[in-house]
MDTraj code that builds the backbone (N, CA, C; nanometers):
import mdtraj as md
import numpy as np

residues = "UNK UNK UNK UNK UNK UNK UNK UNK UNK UNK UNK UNK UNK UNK UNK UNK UNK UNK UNK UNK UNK UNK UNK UNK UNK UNK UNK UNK UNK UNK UNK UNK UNK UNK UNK UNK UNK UNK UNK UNK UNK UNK UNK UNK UNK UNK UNK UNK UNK UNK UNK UNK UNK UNK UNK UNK UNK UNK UNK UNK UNK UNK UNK UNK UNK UNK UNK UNK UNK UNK UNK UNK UNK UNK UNK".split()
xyz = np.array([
    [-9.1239, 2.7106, -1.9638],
    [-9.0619, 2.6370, -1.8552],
    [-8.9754, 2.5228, -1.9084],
    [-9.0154, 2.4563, -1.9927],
    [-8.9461, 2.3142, -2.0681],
    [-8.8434, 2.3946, -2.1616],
    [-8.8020, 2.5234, -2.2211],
    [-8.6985, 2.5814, -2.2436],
    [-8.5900, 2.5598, -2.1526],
    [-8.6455, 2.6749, -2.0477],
    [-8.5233, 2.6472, -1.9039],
    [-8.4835, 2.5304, -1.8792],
    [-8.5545, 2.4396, -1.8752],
    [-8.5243, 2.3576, -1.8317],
    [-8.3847, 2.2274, -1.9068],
    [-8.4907, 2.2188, -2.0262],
    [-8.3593, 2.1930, -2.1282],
    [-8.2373, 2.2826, -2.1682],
    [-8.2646, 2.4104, -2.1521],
    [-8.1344, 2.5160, -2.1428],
    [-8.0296, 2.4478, -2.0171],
    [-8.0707, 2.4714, -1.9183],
    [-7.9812, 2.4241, -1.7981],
    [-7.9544, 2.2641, -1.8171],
    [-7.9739, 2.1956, -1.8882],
    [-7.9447, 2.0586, -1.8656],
    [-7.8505, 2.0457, -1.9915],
    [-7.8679, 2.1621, -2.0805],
    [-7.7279, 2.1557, -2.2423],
    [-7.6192, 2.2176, -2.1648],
    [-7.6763, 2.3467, -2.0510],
    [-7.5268, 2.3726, -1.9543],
    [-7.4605, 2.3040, -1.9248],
    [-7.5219, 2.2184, -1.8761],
    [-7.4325, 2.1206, -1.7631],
    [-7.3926, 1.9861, -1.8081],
    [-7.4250, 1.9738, -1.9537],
    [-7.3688, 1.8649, -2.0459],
    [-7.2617, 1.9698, -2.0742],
    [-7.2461, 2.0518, -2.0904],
    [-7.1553, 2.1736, -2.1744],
    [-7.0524, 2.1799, -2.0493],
    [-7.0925, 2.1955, -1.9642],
    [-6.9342, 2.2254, -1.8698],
    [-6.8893, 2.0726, -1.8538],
    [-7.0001, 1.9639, -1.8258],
    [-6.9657, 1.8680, -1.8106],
    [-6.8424, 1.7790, -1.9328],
    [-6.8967, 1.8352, -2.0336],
    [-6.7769, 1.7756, -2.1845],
    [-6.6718, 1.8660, -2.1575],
    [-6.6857, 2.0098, -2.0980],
    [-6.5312, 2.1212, -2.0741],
    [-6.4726, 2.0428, -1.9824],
    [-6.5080, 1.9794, -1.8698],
    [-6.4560, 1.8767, -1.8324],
    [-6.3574, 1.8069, -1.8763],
    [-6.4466, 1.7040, -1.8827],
    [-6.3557, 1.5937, -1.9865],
    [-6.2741, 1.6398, -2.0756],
    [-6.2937, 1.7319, -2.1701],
    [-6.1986, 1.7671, -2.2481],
    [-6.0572, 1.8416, -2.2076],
    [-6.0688, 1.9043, -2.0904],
    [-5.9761, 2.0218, -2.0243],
    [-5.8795, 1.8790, -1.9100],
    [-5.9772, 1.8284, -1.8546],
    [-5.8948, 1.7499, -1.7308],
    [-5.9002, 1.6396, -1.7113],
    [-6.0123, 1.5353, -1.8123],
    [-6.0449, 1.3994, -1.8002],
    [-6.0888, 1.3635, -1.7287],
    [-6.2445, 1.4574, -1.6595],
    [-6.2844, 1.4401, -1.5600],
    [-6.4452, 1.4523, -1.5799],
    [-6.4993, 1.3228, -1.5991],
    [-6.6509, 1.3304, -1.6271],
    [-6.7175, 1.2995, -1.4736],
    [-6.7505, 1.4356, -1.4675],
    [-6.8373, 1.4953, -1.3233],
    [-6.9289, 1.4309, -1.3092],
    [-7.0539, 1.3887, -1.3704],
    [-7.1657, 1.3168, -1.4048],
    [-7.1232, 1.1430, -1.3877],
    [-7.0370, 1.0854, -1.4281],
    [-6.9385, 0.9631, -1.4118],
    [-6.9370, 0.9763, -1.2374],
    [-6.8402, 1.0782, -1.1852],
    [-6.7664, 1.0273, -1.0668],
    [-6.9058, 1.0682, -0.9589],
    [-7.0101, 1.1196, -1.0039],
    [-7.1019, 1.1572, -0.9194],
    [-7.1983, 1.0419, -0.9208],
    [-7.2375, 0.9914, -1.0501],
    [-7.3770, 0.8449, -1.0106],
    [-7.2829, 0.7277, -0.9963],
    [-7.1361, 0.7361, -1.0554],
    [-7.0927, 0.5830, -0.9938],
    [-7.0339, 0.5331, -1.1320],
    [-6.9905, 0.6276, -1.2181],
    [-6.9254, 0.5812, -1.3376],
    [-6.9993, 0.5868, -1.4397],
    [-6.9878, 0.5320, -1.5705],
    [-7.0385, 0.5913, -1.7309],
    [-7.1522, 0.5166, -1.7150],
    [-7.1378, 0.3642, -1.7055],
    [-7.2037, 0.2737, -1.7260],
    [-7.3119, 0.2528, -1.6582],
    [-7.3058, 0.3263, -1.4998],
    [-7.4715, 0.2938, -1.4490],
    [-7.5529, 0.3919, -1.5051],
    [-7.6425, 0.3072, -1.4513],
    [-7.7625, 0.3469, -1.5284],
    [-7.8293, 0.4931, -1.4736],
    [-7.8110, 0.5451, -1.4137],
    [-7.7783, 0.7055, -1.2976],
    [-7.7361, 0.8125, -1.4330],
    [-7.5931, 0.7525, -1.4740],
    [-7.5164, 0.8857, -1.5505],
    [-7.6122, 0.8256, -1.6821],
    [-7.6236, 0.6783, -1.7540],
    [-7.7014, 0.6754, -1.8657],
    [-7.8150, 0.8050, -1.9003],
    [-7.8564, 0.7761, -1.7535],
    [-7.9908, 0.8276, -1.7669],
    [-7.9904, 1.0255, -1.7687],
    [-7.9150, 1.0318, -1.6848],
    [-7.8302, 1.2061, -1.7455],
    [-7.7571, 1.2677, -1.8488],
    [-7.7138, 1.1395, -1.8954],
    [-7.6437, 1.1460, -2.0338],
    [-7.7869, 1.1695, -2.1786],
    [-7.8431, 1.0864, -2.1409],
    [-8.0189, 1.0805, -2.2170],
    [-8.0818, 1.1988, -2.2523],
    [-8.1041, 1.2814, -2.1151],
    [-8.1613, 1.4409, -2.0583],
    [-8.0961, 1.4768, -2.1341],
    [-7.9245, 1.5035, -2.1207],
    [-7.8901, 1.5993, -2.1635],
    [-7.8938, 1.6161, -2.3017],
    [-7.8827, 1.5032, -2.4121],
    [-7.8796, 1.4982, -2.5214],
    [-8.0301, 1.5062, -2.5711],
    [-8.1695, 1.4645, -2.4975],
    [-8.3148, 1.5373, -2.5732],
    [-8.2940, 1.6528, -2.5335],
    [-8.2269, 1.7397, -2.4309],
    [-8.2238, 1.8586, -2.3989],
    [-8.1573, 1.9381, -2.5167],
    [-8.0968, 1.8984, -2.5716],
    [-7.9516, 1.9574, -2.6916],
    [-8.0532, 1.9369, -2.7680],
    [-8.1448, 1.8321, -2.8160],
    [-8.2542, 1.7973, -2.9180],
    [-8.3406, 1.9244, -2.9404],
    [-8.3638, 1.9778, -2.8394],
    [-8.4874, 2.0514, -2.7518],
    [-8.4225, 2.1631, -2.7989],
    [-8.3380, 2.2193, -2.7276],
    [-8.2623, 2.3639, -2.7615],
    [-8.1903, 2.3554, -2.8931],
    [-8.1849, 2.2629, -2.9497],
    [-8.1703, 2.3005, -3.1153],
    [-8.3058, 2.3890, -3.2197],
    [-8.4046, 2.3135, -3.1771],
    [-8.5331, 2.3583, -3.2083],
    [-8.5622, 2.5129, -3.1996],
    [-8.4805, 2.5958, -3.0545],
    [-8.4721, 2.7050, -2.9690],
    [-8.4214, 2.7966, -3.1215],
    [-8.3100, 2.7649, -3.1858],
    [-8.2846, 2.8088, -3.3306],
    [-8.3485, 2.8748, -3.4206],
    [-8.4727, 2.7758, -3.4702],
    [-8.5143, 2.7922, -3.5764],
    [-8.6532, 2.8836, -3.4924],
    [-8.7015, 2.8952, -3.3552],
    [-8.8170, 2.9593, -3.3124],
    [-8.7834, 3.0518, -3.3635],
    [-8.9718, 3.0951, -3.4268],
    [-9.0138, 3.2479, -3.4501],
    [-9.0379, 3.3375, -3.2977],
    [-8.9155, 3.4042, -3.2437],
    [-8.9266, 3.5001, -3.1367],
    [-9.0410, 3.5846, -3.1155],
    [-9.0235, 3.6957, -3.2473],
    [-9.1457, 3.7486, -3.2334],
    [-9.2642, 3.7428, -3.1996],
    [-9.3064, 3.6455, -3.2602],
    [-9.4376, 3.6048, -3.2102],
    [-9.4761, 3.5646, -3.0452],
    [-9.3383, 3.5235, -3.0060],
    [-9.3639, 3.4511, -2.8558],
    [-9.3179, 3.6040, -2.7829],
    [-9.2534, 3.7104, -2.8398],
    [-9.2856, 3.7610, -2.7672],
    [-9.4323, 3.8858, -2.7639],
    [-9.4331, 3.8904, -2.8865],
    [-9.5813, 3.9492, -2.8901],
    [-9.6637, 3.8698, -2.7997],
    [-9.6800, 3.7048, -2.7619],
    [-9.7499, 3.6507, -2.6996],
    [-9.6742, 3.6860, -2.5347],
    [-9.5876, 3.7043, -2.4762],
    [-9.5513, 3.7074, -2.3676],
    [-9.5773, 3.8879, -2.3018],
    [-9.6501, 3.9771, -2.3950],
    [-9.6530, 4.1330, -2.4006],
    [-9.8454, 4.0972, -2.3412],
    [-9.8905, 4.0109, -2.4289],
    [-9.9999, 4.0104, -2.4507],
    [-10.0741, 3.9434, -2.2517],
    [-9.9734, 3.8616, -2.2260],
    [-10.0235, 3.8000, -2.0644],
    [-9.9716, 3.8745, -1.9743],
    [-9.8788, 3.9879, -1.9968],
    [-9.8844, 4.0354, -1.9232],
    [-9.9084, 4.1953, -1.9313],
    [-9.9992, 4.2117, -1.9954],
    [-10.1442, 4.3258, -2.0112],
    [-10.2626, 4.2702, -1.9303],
    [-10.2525, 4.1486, -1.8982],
    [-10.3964, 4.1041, -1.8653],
    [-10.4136, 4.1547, -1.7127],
])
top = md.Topology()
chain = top.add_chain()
for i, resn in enumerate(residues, 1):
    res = top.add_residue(resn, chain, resSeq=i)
    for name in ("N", "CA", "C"):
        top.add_atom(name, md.element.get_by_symbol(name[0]), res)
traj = md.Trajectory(xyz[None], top)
């Protein structure tokens, strides 16, 4: 669940920087009220332990999680 979750929050840092980079338009900015409150700080935060989080997603041994995800649902 804390995968998904940090997956969807590197999305939406990810379209959110295609943004900015394509049109100069930080979505996250014009939605809590600009860079500086503490609203986008605090989404800006998420998204970057989220990028922390799904870096980690990398180096996981798959196999095993999915041998473990075969295994709960035999039960």
């Amino acid at each position: 669940m804390i995968d998904r979750i940090a997956l969807a929050l590197t999305v939406i840092g990810g379209v959110n920087w295609g943004l900015v980079g394509v049109f100069r338009f930080d979505l996250v900015a014009w939605i809590c009220g600009g860079q500086t409150a503490i609203i986008s700080r605090i989404i800006y935060t998420l998204v970057g332990i989220s990028a922390l989080w799904c870096l980690a997603l990398l180096f996981r041994d798959w196999d095993s999680e999915k041998d473990m995800s075969v295994a709960h649902s035999a039960r």
